[in-house]
NUVEXLUM-723575 format. One line per 4 residues: for each residue x, y, z of N, C-alpha, C, O. Coordinates in Angstrom, 2 decimals, decimal comma, padded with zeros to 5 digits, always signed. Layout:
X:Y:Z:X:Y:Z:X:Y:Z:X:Y:Z ~ ...
***
This chain:
+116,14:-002,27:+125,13:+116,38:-001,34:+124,06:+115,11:-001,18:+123,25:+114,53:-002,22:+122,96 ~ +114,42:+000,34:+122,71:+113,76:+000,50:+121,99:+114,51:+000,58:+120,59:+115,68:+000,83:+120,27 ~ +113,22:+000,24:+119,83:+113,91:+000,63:+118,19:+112,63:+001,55:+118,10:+111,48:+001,27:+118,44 ~ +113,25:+002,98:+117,43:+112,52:+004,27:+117,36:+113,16:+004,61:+116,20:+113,16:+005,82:+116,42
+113,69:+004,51:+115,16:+114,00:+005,14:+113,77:+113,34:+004,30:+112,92:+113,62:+003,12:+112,76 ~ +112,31:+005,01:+112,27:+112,00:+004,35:+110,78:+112,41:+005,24:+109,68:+112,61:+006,45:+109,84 ~ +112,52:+004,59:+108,53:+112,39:+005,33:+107,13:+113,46:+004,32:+105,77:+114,13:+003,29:+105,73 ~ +113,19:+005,06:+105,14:+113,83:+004,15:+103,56:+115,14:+004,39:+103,66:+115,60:+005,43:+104,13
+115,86:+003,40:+103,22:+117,30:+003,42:+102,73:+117,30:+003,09:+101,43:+116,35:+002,46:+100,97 ~ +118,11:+003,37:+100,85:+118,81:+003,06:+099,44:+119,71:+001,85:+099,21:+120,30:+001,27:+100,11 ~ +119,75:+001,54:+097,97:+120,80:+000,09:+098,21:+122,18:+000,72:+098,67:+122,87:-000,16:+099,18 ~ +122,62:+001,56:+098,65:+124,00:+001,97:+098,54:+124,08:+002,40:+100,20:+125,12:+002,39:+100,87
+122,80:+002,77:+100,66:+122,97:+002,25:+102,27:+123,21:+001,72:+102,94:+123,88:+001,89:+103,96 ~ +122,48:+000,50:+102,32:+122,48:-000,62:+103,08:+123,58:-001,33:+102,99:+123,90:-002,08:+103,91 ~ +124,40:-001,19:+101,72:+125,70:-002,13:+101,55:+126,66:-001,37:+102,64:+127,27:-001,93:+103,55 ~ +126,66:-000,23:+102,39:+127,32:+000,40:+103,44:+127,18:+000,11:+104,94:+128,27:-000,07:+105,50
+125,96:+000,01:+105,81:+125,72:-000,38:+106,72:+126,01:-001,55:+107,33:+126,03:-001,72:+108,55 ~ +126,29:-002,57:+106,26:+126,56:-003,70:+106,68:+127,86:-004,04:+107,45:+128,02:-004,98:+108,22 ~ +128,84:-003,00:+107,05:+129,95:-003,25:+107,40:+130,19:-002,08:+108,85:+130,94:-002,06:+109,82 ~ +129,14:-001,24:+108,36:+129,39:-000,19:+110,28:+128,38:-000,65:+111,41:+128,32:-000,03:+112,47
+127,64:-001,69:+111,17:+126,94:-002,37:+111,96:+127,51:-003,71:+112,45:+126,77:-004,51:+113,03 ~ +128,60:-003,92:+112,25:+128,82:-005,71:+112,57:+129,51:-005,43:+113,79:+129,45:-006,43:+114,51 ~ +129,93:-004,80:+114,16:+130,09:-004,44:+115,79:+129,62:-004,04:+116,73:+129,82:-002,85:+116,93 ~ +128,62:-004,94:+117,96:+127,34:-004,75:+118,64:+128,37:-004,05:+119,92:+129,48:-004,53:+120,15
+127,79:-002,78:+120,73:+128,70:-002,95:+121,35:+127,76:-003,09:+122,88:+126,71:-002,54:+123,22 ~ +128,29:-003,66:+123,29:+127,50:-003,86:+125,17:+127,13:-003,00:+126,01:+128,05:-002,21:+126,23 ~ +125,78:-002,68:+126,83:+125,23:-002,28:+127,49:+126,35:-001,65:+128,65:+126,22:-000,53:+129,14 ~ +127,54:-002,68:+129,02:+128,29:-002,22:+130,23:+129,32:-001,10:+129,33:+129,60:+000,01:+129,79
+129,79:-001,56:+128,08:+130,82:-000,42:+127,08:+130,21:+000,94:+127,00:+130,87:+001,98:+127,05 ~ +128,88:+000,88:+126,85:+128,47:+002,10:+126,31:+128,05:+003,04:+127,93:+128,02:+004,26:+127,99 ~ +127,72:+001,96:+129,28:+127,88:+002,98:+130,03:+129,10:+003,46:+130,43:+129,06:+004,60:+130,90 ~ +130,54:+002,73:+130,37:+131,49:+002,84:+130,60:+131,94:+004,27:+129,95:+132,48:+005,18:+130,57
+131,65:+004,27:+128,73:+132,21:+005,13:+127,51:+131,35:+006,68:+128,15:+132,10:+007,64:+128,31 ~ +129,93:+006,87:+128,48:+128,89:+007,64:+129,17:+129,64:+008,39:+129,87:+129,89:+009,57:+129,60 ~ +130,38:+007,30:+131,51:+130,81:+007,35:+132,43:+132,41:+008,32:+132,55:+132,84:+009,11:+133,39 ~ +132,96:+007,80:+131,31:+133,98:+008,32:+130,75:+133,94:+010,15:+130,17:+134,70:+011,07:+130,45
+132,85:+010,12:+129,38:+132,44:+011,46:+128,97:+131,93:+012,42:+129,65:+132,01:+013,59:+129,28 ~ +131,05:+011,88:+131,25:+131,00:+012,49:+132,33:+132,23:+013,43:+132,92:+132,25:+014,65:+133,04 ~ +133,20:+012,50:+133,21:+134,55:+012,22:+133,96:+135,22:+013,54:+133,12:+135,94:+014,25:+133,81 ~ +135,07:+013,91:+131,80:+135,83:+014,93:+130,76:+136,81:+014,58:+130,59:+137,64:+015,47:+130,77
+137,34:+013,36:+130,20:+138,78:+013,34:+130,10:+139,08:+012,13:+128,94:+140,23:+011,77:+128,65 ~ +137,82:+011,55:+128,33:+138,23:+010,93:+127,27:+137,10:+010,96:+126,17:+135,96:+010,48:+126,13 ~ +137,97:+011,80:+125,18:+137,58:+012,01:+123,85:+137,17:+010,95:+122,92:+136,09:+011,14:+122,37 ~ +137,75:+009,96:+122,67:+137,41:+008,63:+122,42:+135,88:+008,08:+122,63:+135,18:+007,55:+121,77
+135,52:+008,38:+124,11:+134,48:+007,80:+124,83:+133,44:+008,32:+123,90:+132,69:+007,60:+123,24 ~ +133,46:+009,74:+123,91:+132,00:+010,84:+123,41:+132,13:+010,02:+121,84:+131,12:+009,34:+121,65 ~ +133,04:+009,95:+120,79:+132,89:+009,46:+119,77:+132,48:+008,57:+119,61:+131,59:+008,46:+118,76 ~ +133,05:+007,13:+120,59:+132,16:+005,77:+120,89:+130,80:+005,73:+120,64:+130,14:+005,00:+119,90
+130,42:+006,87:+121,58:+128,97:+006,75:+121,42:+128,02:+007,41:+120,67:+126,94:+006,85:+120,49 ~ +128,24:+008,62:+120,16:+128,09:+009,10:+118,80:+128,30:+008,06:+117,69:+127,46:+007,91:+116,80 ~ +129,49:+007,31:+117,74:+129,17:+006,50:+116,35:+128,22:+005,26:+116,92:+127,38:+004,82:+116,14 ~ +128,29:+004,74:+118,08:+127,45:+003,66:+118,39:+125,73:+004,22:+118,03:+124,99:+003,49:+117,37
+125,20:+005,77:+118,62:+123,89:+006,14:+118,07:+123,45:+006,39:+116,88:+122,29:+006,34:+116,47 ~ +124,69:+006,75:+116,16:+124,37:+007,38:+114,84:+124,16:+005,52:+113,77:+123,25:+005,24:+112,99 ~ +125,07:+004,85:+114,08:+124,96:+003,82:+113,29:+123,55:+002,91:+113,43:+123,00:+002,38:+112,47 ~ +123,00:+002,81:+115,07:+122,44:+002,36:+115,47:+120,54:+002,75:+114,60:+119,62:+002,13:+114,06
+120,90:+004,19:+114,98:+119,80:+004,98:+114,60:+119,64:+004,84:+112,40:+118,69:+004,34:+111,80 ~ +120,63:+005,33:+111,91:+120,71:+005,25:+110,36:+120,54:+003,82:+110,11:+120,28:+003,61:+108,93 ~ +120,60:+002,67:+110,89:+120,56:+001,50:+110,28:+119,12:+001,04:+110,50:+118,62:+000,08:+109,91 ~ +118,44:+001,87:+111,46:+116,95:+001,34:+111,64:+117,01:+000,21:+112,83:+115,97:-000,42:+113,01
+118,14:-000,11:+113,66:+118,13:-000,77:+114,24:+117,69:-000,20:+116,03:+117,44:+000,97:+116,30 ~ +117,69:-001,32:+117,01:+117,02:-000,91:+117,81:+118,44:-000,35:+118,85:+119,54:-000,82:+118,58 ~ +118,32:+000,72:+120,10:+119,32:+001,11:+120,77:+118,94:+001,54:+122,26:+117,75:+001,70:+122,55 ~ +120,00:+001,73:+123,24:+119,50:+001,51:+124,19:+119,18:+003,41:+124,60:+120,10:+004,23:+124,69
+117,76:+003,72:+124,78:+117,45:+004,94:+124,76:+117,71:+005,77:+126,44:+117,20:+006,85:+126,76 ~ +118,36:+005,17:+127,06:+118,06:+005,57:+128,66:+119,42:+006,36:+128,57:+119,72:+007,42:+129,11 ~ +120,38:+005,31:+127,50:+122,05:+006,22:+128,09:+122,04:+007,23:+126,55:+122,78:+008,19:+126,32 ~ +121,24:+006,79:+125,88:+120,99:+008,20:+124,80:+120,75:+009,24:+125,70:+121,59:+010,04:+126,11
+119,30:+009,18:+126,05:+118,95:+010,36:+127,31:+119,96:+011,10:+128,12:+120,24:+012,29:+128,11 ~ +120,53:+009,95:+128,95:+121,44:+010,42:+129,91:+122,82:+011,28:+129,12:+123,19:+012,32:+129,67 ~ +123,36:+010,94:+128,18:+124,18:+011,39:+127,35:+123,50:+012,76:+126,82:+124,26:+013,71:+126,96 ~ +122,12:+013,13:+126,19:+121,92:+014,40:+126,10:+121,69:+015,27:+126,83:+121,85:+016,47:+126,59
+121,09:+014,53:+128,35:+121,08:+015,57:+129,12:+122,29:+016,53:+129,53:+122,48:+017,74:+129,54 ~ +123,10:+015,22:+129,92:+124,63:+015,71:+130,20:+125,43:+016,74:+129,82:+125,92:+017,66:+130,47 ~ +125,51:+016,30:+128,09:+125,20:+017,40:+126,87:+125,03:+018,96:+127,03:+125,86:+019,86:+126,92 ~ +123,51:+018,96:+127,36:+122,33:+019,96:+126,91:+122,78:+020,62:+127,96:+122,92:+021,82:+128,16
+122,97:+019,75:+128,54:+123,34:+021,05:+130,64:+124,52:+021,71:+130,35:+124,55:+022,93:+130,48 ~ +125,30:+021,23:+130,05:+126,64:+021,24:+129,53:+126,40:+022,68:+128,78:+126,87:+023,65:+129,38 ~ +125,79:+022,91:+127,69:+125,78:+023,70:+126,60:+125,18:+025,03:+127,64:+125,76:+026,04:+128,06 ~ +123,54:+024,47:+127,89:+123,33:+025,60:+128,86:+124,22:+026,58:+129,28:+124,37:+027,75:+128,94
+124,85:+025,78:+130,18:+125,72:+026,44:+131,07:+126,59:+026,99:+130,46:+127,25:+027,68:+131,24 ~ +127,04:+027,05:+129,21:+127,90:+028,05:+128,70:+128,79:+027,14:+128,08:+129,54:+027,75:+127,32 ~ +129,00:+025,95:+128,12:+130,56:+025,42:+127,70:+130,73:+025,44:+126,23:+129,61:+025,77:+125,83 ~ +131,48:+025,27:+125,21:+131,45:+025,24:+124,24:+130,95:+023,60:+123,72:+131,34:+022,64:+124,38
+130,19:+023,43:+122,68:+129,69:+021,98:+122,13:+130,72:+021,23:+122,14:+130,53:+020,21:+122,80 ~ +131,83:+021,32:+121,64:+132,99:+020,58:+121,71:+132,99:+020,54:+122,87:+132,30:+019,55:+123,13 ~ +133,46:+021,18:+124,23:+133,44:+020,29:+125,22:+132,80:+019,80:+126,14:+133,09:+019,14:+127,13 ~ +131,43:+020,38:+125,49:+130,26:+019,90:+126,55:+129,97:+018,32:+125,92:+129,67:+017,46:+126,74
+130,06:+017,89:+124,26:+130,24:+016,85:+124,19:+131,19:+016,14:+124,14:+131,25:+015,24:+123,31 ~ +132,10:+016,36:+124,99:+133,51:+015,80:+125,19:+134,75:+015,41:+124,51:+135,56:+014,59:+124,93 ~ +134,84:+016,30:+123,07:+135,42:+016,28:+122,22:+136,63:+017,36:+122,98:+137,63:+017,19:+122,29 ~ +136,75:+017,71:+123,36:+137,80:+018,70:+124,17:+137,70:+017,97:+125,54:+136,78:+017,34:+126,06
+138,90:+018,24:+125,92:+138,79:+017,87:+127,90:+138,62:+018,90:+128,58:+139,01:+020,04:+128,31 ~ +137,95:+018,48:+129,60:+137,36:+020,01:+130,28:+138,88:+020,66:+130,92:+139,99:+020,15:+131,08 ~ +138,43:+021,82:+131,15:+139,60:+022,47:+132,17:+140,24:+021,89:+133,35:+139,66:+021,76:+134,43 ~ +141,78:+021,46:+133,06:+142,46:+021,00:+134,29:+142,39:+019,49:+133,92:+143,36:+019,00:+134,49
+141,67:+018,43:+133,18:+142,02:+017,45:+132,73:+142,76:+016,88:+131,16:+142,75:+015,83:+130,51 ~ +143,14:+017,75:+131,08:+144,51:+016,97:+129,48:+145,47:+016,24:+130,11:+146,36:+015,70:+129,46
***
C-alpha cells in the first residue's frame, strides 16, 4: 500500500476520524467487494469501497492503490460506454441482475 494524501486537518477532523478509521479492512475484503462490483449485483460492495477510499484517503492514511485503479478503471469504462454513474459505479444493478 502507498500513502499518497497529504494536507491539514482540523481538530474536529480528527476526532471524527478516529472513530471511521478503527476498522482496517483486508486486502482479500476489498478485492472481494471489487470482484463483487464487477459481477453488478451488489450495491453494498461499490459503497464498501468508496467508504474504505474515502476514509482511507481524508485520514491521510496509507491504501492499497492497485484495486483503487482497478475500481476506476472499471468505473471510467463503465461511464464511457454510456452507463449511467450510478450504475457504472454499482450503486444500481446492471440490467437482468436485481
Amino acid at each position: 500500500m502507498n500513502k499518497t494524501h497529504d494536507g491539514d486537518r482540523k481538530k474536529a477532523d480528527v476526532d471524527r476520524t478516529v472513530q471511521l478509521t478503527s476498522k482496517d479492512i483486508s486486502q482479500a475484503d476489498l478485492r472481494a467487494a471489487l470482484a463483487s462490483v464487477k459481477g453488478g449485483s451488489d450495491p453494498a460492495a461499490s459503497m464498501k469501497l468508496i467508504e474504505y477510499f474515502y476514509r482511507r484517503i481524508h485520514d491521510n492514511l496509507p491504501y492499497d492503490q492497485t484495486i483503487l485503479f482497478e475500481y476506476l478503471d472499471h468505473v471510467f469504462g463503465r461511464i464511457v460506454d454510456g452507463q449511467p454513474a450510478d450504475r457504472a459505479f454499482g450503486f444500481e444493478p446492471q440490467a437482468g441482475k436485481r
